[in-house]
GUNU-931287 format. One line per 5 residues: number of its first residue (from 1); their letters; for each residue x, y, z of N, C-alpha, C. Coordinates in nm, 3 decimals, decimal comma, padded with zeros to 5 digits. Example, Ala and Ser with C-alpha at 12.3 -4.5 7.8 and 13.67 -1.06 7.14 Angstrom:
1 = as = 01,319/-00,569/00,780/01,230/-00,450/00,780/01,320/-00,330/00,780 ~ 01,285/-00,225/00,708/01,367/-00,106/00,714/01,290/00,003/00,787
***
This chain:
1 = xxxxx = 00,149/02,578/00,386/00,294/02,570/00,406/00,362/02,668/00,310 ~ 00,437/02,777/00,344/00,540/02,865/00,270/00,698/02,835/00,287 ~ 00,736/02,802/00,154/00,825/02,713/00,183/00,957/02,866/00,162 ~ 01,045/02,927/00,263/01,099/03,043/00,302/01,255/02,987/00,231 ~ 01,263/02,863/00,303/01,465/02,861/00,240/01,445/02,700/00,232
6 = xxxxx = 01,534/02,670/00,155/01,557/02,511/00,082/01,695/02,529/00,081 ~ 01,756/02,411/00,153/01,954/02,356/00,160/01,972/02,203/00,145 ~ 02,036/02,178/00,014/02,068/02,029/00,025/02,169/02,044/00,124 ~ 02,172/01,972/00,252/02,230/01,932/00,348/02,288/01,874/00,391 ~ 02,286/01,716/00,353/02,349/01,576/00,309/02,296/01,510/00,207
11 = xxxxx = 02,430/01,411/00,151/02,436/01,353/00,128/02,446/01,263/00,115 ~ 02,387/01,117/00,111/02,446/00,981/00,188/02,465/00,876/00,067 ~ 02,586/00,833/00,049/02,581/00,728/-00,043/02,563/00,603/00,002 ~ 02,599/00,445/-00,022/02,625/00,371/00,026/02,641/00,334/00,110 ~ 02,793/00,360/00,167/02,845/00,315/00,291/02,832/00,425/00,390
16 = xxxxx = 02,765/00,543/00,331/02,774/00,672/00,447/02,710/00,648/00,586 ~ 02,729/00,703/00,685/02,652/00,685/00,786/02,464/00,820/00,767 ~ 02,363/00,731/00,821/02,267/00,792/00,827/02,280/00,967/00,927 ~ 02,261/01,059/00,882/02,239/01,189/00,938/02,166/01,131/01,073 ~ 02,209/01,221/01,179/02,134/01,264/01,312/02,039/01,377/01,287
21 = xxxxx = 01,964/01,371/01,244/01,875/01,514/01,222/01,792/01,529/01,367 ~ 01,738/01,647/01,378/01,651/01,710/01,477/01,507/01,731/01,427 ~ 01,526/01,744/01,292/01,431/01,805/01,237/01,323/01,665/01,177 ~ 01,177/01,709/01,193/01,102/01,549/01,111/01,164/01,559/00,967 ~ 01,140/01,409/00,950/01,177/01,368/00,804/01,034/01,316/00,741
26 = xxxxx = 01,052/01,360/00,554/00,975/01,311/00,517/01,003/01,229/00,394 ~ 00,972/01,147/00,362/01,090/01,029/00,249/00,992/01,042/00,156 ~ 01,041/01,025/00,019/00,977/01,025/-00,116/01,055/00,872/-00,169 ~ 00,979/00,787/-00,206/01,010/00,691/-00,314/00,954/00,659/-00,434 ~ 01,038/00,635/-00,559/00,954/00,568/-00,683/01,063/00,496/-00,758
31 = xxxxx = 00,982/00,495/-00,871/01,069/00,441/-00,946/01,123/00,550/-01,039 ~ 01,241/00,458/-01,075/01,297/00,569/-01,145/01,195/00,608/-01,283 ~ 01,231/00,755/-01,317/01,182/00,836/-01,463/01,005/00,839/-01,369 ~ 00,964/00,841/-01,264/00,808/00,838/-01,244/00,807/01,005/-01,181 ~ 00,903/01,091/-01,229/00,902/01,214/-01,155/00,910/01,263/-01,041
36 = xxxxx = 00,983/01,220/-00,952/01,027/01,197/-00,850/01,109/01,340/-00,805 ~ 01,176/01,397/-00,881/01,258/01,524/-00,864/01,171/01,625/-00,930 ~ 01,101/01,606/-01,024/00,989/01,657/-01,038/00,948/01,734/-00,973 ~ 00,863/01,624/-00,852/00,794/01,696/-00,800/00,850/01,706/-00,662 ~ 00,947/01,671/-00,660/01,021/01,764/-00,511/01,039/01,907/-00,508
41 = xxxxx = 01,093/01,936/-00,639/01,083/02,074/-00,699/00,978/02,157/-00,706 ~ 00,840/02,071/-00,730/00,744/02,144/-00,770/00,704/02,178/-00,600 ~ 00,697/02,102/-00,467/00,684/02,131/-00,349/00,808/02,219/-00,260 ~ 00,916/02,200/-00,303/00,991/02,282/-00,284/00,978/02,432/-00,304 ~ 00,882/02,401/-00,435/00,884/02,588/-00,508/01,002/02,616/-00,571
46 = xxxxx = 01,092/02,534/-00,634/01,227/02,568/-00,700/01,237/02,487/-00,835 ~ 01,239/02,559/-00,946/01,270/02,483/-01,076/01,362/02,380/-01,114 ~ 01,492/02,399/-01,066/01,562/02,262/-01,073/01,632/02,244/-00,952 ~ 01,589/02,258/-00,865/01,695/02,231/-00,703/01,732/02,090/-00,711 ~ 01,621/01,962/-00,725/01,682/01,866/-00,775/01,696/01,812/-00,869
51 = xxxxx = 01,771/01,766/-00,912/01,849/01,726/-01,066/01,712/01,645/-01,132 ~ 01,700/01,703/-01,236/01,563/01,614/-01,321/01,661/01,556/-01,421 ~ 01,632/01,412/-01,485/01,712/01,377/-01,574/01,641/01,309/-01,652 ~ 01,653/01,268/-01,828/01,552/01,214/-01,896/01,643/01,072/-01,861 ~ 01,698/01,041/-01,807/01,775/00,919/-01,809/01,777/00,861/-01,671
56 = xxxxx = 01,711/00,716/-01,627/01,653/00,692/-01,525/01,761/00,631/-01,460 ~ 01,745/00,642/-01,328/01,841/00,624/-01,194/01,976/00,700/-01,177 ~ 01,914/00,812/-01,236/01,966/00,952/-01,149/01,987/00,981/-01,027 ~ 01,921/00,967/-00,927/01,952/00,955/-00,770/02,017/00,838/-00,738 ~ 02,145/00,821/-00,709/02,190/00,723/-00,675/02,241/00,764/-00,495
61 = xxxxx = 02,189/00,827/-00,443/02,216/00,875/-00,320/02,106/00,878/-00,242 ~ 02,113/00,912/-00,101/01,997/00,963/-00,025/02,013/01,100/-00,055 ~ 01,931/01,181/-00,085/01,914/01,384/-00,054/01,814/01,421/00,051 ~ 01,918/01,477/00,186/01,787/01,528/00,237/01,817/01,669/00,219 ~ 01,703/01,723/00,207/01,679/01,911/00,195/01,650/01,943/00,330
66 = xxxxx = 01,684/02,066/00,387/01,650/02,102/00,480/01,546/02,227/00,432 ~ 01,442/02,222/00,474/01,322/02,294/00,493/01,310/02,394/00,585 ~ 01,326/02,550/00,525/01,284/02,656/00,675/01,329/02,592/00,813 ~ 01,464/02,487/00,768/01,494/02,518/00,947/01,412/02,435/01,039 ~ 01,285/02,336/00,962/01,200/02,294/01,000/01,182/02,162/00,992
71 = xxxxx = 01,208/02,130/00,880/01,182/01,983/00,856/01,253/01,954/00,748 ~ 01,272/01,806/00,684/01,335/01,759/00,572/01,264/01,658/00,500 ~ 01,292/01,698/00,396/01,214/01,662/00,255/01,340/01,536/00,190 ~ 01,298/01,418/00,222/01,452/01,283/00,185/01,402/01,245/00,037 ~ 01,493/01,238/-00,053/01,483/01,173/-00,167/01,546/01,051/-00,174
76 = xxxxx = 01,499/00,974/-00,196/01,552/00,838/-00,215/01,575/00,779/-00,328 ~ 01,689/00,696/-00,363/01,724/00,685/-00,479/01,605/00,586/-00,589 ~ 01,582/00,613/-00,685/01,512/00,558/-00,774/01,497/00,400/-00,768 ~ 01,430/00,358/-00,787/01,414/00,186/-00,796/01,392/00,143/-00,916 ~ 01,393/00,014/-00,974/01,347/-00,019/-01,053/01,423/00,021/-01,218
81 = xxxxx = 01,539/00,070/-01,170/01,621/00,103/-01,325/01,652/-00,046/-01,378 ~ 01,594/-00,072/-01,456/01,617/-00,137/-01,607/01,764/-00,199/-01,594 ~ 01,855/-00,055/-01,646/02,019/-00,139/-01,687/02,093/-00,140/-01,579 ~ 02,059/-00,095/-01,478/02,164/-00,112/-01,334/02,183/-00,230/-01,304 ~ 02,290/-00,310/-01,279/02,339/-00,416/-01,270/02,280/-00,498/-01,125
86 = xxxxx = 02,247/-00,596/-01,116/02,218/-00,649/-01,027/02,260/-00,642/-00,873 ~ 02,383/-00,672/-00,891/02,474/-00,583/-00,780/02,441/-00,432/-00,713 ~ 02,465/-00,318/-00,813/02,423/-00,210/-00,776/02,259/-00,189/-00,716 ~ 02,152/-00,259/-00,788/02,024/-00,248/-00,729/02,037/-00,338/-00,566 ~ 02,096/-00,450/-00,553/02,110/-00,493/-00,440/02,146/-00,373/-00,313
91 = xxxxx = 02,228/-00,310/-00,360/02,333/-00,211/-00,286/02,201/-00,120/-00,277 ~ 02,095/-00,075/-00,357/02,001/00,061/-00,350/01,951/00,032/-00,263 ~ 01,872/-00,104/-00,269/01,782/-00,161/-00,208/01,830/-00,229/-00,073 ~ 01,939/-00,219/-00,020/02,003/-00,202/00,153/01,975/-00,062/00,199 ~ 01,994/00,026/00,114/02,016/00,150/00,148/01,913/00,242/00,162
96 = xxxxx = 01,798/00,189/00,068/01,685/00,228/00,102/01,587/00,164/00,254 ~ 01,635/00,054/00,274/01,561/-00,037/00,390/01,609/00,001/00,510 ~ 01,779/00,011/00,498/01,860/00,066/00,608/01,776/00,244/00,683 ~ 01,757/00,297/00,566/01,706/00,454/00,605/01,558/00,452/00,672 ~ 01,478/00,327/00,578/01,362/00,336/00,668/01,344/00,259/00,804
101 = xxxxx = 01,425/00,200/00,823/01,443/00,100/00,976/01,525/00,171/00,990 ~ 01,610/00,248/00,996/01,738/00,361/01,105/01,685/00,523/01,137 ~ 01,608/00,567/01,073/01,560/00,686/01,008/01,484/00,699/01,210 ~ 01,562/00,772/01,273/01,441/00,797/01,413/01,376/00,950/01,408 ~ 01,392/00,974/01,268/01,292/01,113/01,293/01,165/01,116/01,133
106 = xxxxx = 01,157/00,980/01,068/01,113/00,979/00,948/00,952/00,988/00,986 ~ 00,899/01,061/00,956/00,737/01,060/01,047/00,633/01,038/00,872 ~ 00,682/01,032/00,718/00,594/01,050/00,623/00,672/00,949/00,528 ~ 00,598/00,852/00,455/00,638/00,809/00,352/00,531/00,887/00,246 ~ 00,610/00,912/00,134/00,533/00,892/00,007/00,617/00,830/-00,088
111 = xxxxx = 00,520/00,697/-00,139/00,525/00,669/-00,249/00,448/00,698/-00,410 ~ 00,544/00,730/-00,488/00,549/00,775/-00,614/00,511/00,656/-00,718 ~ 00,384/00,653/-00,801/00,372/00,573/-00,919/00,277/00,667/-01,049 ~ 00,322/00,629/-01,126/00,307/00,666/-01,240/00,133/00,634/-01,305 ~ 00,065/00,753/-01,327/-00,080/00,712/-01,283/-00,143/00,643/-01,368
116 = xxxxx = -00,089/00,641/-01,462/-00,088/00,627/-01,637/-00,053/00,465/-01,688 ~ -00,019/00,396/-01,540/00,037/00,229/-01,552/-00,005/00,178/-01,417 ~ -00,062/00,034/-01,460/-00,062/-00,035/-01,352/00,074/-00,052/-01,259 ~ 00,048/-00,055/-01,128/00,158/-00,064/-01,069/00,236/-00,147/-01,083 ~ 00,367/-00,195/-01,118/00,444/-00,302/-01,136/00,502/-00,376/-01,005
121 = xxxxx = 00,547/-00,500/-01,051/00,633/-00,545/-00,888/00,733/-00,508/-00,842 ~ 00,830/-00,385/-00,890/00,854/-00,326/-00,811/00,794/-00,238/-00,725 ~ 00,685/-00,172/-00,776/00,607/-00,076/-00,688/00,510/-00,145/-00,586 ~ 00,512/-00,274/-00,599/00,457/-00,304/-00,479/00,527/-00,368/-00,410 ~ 00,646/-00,449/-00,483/00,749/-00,464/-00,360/00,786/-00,323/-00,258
126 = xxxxx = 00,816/-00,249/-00,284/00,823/-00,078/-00,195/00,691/-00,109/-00,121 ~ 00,608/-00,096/-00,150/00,493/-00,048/-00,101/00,453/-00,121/00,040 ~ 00,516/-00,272/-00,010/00,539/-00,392/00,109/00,618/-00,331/00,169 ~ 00,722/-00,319/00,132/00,855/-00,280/00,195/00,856/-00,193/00,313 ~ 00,763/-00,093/00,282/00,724/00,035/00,352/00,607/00,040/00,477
131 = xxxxx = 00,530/-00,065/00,429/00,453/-00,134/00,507/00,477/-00,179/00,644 ~ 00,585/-00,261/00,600/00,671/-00,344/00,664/00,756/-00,256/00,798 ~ 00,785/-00,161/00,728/00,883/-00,052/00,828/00,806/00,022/00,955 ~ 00,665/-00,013/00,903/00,598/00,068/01,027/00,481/00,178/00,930 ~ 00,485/00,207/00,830/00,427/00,321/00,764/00,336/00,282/00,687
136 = xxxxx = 00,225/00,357/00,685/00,147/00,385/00,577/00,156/00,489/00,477 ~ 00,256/00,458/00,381/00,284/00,540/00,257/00,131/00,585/00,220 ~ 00,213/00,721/00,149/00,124/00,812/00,096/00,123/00,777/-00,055 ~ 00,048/00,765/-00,145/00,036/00,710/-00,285/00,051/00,859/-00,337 ~ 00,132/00,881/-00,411/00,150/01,033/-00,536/00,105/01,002/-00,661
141 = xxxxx = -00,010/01,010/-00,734/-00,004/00,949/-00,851/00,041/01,064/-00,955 ~ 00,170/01,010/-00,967/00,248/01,189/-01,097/00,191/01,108/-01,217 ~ 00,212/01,243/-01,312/00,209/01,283/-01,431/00,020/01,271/-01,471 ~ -00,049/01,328/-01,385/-00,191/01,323/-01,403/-00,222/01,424/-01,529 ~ -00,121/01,525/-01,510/-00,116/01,622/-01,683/-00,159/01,501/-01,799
146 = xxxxx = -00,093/01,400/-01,790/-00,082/01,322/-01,914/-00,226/01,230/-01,981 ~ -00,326/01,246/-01,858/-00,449/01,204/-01,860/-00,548/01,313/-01,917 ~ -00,702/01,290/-02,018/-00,798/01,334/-02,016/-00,836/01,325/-01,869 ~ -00,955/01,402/-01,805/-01,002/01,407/-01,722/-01,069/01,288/-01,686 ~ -01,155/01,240/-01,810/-01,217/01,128/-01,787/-01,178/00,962/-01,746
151 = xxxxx = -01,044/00,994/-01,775/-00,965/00,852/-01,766/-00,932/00,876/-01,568 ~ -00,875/00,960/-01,536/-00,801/00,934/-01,394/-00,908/00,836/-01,297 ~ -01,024/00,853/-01,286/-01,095/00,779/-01,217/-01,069/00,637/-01,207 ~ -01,049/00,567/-01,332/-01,040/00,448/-01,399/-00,903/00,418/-01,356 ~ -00,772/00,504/-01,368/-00,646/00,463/-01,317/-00,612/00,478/-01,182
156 = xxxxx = -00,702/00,529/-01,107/-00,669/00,549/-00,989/-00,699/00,415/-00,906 ~ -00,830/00,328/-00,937/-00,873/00,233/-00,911/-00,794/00,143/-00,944 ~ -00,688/00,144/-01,099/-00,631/00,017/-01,061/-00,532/00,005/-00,940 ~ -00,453/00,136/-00,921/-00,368/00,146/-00,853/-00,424/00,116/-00,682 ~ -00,543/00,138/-00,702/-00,599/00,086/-00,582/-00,580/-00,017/-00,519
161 = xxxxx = -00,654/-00,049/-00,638/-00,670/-00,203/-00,610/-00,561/-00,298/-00,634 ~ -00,418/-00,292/-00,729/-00,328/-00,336/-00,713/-00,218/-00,337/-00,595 ~ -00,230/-00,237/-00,507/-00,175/-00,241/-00,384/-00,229/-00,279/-00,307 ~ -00,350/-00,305/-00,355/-00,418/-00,361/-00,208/-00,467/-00,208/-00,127 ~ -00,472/-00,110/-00,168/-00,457/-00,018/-00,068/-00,652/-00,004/00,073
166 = xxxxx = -00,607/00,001/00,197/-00,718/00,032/00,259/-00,791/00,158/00,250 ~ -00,967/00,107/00,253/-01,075/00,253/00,235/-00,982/00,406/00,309 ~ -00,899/00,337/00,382/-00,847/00,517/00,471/-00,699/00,527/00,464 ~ -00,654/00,492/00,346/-00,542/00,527/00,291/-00,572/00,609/00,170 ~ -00,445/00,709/00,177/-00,444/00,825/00,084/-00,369/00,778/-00,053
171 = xxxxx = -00,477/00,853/-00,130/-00,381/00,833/-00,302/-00,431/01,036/-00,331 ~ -00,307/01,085/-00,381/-00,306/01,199/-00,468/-00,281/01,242/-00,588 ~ -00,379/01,260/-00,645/-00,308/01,242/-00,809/-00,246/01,384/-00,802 ~ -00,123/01,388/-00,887/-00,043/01,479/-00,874/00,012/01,526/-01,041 ~ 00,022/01,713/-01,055/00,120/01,693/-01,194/00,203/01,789/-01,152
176 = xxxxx = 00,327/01,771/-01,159/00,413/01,871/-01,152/00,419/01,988/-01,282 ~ 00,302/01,948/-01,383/00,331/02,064/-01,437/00,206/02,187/-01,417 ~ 00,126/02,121/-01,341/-00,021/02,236/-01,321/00,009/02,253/-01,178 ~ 00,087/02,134/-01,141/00,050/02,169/-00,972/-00,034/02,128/-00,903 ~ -00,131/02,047/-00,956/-00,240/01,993/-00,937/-00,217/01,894/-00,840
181 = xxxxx = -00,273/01,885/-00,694/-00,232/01,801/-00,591/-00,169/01,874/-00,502 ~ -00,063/01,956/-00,508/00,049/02,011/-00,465/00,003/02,049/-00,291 ~ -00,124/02,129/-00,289/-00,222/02,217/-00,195/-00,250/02,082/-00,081 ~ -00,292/01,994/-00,139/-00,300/01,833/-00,047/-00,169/01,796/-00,003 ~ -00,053/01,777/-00,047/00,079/01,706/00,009/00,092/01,848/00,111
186 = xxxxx = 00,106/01,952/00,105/00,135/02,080/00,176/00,042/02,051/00,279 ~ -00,060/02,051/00,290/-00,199/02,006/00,402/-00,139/01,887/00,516 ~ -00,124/01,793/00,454/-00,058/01,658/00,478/00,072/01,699/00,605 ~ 00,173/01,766/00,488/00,308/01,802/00,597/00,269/01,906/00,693 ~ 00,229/02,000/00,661/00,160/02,093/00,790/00,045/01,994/00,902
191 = xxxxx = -00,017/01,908/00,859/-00,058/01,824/00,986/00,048/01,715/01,025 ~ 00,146/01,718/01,020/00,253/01,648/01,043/00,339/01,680/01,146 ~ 00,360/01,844/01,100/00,422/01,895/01,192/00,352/01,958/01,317 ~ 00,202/01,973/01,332/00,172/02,018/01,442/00,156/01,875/01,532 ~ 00,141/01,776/01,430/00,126/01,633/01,553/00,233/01,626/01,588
196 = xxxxx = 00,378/01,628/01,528/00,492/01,647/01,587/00,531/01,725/01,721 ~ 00,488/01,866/01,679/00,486/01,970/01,761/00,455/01,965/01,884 ~ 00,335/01,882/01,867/00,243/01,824/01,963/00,287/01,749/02,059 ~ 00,305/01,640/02,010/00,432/01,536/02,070/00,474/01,568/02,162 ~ 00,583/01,661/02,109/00,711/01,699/02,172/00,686/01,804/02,277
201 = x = 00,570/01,860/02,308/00,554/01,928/02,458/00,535/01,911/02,552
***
């Protein structure tokens, strides 16, 4: 995949209405601070297109990017922030459920966890969540930079095995700062779009 032109396109807050797109969608979720803009950037091919922040629940919106004209890359707002008021996470968490039950062109979940921690209950509430919608999320395991070599084996398994995940479900360990993974999610969306492609003739 050569990624030619990148356009934030919409925006959706709250009460916005969901985009009519043409184009497939592909949704990213995590929790917040698990690098999430990170590595949209790092697949994008653009250093800060989306806002990286050391301060978690930064995305308080939907972002979709439009891709070469081709497809869209959805960011979803962070989960799991700490000081966000109960209220406001209620409000994320409509808005995230609303996009994946309204979403009629969303053909990819990936979910984002941090490779370096057992998964928490928020990350497997999502993971249900996503389940639930029809999808078999894609597991991203970021910040694999932060591991010796010898350890990822060992964290990958818990994450395994804490989701429950099946023998033919995908986990990618991922670092947005080597890039490492990057060549697999690109693989992934390019067989996405020719099954799409496919589809549609």
């Amino acid at each position: 995949m050569v990624i030619k032109s990148v356009n934030l396109e919409t925006v959706c807050g709250i009460t916005s209405k969901l985009p009519d797109n043409k184009y497939p969608e592909i949704a990213f979720a995590g929790k917040s601070n698990v690098g999430k803009s990170s590595l949209i950037n790092a697949i994008m091919n653009r250093k800060s297109y989306a806002r990286i922040s050391s301060s978690p629940g930064k995305t308080q919106t939907i972002n979709f990017y439009n891709i070469n004209d081709a497809l869209y890359l959805v960011d979803l707002p962070g989960y799991g922030y700490a000081t966000a008021s109960v209220e406001v996470k209620a409000k994320w968490g409509k808005m995230i459920e609303r996009y994946l039950n309204k979403s009629k062109q969303l053909k990819l979940v990936f979910l984002l966890i941090d490779i370096r921690h057992k998964p928490g209950a928020n990350d497997i509430e999502m993971y249900d969540w996503i389940v639930s919608s029809g999808f078999r999320p894609i597991i991203i395991a970021t910040k694999l930079d932060k591991l010796k070599r010898s350890e990822v084996k060992g964290c990958v398994d818990v994450i395994k095995k804490t989701l429950k995940l099946n023998p033919e479900d995908i986990l990618i360990p991922f670092s947005s700062q080597t890039k490492a993974g990057r060549e697999e999610v690109y693989a992934l969306i390019d067989e996405m779009l020719e099954e799409t492609a496919g589809n549609n003739e």
